[in-house]
C-alpha positions in Angstrom: 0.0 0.0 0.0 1.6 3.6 -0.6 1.8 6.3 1.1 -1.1 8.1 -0.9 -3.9 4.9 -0.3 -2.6 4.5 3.3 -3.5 8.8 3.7 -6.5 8.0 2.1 -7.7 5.0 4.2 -6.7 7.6 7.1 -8.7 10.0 6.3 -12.1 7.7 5.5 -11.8 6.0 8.9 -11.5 9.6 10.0 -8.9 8.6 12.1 -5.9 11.1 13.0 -2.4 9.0 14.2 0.5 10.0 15.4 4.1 9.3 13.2 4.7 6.4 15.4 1.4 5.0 15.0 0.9 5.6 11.0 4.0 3.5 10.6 3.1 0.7 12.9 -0.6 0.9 10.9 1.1 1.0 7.8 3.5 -2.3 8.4 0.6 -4.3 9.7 -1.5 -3.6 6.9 1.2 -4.6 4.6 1.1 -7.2 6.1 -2.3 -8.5 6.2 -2.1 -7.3 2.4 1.0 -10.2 2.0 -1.2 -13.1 3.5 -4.2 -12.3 1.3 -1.8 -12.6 -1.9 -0.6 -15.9 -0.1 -3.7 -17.1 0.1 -4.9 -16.1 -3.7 -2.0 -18.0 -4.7 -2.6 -21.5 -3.4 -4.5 -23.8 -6.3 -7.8 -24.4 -4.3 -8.8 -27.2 -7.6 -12.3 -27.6 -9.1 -13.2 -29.7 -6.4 -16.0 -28.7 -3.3 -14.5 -29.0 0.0 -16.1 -32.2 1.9 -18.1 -31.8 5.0 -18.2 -35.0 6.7 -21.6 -34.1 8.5 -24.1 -32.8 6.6 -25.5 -29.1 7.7 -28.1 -28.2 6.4 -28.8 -24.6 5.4 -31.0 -22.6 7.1 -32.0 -18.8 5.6 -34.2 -16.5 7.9 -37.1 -15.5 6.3 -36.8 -11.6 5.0 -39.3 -9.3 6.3 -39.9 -5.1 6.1 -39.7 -3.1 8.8 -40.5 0.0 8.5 -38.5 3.0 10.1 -41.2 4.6 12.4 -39.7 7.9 13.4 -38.0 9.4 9.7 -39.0 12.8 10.8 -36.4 12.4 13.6 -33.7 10.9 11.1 -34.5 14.1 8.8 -34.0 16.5 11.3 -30.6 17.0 11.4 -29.7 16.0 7.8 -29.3 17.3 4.3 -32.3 16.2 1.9 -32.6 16.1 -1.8 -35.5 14.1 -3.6 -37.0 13.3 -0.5 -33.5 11.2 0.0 -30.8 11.8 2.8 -27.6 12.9 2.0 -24.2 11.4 3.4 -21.5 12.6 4.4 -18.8 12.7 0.8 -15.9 9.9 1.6 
């Protein structure tokens, strides 16, 4: 990761570090970043992995619930087109 990204990544976490800090930050992202490229290296094959009990899969069933108090979560924000506005990453 360089210098520019690892600023970046800073300033979207919102997160202000000391010298000391942004280099310890910065060496163990890198090296997070290293195992991940480890890991997308090894040949995985074509092959499902085997689960010698089966588990079945359970999904929750999706239901709407509606937000009851918007005028609350409007108060305080930015609108446009009846949608709220973010804050700009």
């Amino acid at each position: 990761m360089d210098e520019q990204e690892f600023d970046r990544l800073l300033k979207v976490a919102r997160l202000k570090l000391s010298e000391s800090e942004k280099k310890t930050i910065k060496r163990d992202i890198d090296e997070v970043i290293r195992y991940f490229d480890k890991i997308a290296g090894v040949a995985a094959g074509d092959d499902p992995s085997y689960q010698p009990i089966r588990v079945p899969t359970r999904f929750r069933e999706d239901r709407v619930i509606p937000f009851k108090d918007v005028e609350l979560l409007k108060k305080g924000s930015k609108l446009r087109e009846g949608y709220i506005i973010g804050p700009k990453l």
